[in-house]
C-alpha positions as a Markdown table, in Angstrom:
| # | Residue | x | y | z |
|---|---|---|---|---|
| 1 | Unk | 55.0 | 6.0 | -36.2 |
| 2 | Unk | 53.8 | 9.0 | -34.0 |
| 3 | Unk | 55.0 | 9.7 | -30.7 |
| 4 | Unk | 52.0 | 8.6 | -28.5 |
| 5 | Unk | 52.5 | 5.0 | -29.8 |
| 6 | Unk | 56.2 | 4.7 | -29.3 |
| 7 | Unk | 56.3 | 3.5 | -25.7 |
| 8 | Unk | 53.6 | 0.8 | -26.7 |
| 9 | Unk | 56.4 | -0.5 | -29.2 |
| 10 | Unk | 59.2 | 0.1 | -26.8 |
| 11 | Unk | 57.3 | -2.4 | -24.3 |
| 12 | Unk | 56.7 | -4.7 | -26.9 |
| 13 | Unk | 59.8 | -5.0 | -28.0 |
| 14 | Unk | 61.1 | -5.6 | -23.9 |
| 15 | Unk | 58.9 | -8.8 | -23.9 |
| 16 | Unk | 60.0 | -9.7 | -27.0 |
| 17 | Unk | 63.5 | -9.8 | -25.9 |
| 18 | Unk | 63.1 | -12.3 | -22.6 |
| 19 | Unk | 61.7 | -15.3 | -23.6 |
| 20 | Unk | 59.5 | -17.5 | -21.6 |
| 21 | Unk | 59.8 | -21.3 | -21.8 |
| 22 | Unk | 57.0 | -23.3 | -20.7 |
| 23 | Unk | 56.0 | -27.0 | -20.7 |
| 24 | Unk | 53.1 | -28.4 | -22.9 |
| 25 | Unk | 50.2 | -27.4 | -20.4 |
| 26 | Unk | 51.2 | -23.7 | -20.8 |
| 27 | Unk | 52.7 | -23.8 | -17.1 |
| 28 | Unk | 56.4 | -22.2 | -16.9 |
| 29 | Unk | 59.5 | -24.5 | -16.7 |
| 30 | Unk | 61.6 | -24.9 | -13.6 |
| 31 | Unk | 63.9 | -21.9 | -13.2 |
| 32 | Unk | 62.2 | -19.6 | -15.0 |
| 33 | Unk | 61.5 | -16.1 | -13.3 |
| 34 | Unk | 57.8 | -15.2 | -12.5 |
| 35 | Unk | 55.9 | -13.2 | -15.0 |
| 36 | Unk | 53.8 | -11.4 | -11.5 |
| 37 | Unk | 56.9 | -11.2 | -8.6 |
| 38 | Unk | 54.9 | -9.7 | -6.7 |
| 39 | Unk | 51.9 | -11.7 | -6.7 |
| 40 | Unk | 48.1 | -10.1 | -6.8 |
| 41 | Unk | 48.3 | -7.1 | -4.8 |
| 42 | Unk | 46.4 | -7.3 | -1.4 |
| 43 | Unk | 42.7 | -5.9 | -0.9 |
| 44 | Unk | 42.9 | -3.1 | 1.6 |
| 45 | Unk | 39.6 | -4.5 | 3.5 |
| 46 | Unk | 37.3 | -7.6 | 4.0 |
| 47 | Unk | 33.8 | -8.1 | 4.0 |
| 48 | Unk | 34.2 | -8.4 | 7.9 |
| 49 | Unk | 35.6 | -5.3 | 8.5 |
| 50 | Unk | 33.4 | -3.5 | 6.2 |
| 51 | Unk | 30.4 | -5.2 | 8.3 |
| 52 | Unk | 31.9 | -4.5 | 11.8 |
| 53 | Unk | 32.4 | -0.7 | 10.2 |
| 54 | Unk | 29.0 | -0.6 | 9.0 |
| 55 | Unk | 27.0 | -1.8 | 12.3 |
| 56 | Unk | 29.0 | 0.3 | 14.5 |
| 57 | Unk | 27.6 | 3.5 | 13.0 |
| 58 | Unk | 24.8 | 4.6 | 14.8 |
| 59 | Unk | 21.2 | 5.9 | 13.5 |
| 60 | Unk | 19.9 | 9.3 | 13.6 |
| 61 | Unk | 18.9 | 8.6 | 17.5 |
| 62 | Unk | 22.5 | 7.9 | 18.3 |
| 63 | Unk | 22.4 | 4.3 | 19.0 |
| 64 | Unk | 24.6 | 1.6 | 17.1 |
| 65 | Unk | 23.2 | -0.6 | 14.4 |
| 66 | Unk | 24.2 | -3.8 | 16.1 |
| 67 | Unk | 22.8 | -3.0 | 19.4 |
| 68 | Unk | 19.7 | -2.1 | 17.8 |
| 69 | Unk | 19.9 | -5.8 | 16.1 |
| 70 | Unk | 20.6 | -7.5 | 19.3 |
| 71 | Unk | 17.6 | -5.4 | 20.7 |
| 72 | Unk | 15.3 | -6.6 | 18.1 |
| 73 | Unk | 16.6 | -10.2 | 18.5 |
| 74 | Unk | 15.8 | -9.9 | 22.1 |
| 75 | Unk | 12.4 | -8.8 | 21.2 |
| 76 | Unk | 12.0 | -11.5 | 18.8 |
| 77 | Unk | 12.9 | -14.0 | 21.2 |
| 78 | Unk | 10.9 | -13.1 | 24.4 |
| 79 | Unk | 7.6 | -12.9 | 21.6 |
| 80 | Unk | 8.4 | -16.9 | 21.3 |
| 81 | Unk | 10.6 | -16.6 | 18.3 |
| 82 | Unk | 12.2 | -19.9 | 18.3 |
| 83 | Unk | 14.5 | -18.9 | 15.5 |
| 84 | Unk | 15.5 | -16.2 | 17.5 |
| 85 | Unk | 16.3 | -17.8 | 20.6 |
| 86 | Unk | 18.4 | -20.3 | 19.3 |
| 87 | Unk | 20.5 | -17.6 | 17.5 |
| 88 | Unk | 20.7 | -15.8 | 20.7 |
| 89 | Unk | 21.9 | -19.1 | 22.7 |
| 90 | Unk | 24.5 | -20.0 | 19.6 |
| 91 | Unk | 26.3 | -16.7 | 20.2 |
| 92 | Unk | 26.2 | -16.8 | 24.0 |
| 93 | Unk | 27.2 | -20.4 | 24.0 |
| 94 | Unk | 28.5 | -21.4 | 20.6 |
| 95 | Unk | 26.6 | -24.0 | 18.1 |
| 96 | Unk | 26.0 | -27.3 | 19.5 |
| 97 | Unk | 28.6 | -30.1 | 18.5 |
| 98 | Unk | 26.6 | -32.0 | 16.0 |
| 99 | Unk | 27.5 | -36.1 | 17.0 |
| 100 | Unk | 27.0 | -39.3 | 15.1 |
| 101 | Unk | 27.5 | -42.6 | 15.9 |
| 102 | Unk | 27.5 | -45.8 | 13.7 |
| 103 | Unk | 27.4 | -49.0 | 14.9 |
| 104 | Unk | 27.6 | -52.2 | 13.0 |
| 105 | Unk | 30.2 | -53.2 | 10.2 |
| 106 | Unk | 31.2 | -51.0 | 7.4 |
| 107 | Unk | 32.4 | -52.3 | 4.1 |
| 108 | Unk | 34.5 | -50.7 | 1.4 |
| 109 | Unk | 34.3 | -51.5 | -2.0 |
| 110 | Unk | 37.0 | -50.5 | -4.7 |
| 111 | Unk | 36.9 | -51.0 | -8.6 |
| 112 | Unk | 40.2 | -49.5 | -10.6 |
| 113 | Unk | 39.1 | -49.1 | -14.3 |
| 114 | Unk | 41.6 | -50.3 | -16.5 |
| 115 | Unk | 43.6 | -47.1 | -17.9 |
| 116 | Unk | 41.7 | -47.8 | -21.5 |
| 117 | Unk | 38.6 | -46.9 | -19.6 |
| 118 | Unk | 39.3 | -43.4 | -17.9 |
């Protein structure tokens, strides 16, 4: 055995050495340590803050990304852009509460399948 493969066997051999006990479903038994303690390490950014970054920068004339978006949306929207507009009135005001309303009876059927059947 050379040298470059040792650790490799040395690890190996670690693992070897704690066995892990787990139920039929592959899932670890109750009271056995984690094999990740730590969990999944956290990503240092969202796709928000990568978006917010990213339309704050400013074009070659020196004015930001989003306000040149809100400018063309307000162009859009005084041209009759009714796509536009209502974009423009669901971030001044928020979207509009969808409602619904039922009237008459409502009836609920259940069948249970014998446990042969599932």
């Amino acid at each position: 055995m050379d040298d470059a493969t040792q650790p490799l066997v040395e690890s190996l051999a670690l693992l070897d050495k704690s066995p892990v006990n787990r139920d039929e479903r592959g899932r670890l038994l109750p009271g056995q340590k984690s094999l990740n303690p730590n969990g999944r390490p956290r990503k240092n950014w969202t796709m928000a803050e990568l978006t917010e970054q990213a339309l704050e920068e400013a074009d070659e004339t020196g004015i930001p990304f989003n306000k040149l978006i809100a400018i063309k949306l307000r162009t859009l929207a005084l041209r009759g852009d009714m796509q536009a507009i209502k974009e423009i009135y669901d971030r001044m005001d928020g979207k509009a509460k969808e409602s619904l309303e039922h009237s008459g009876a409502v009836e609920i059927y259940t069948h249970r399948a014998p446990i042969d059947e599932i």
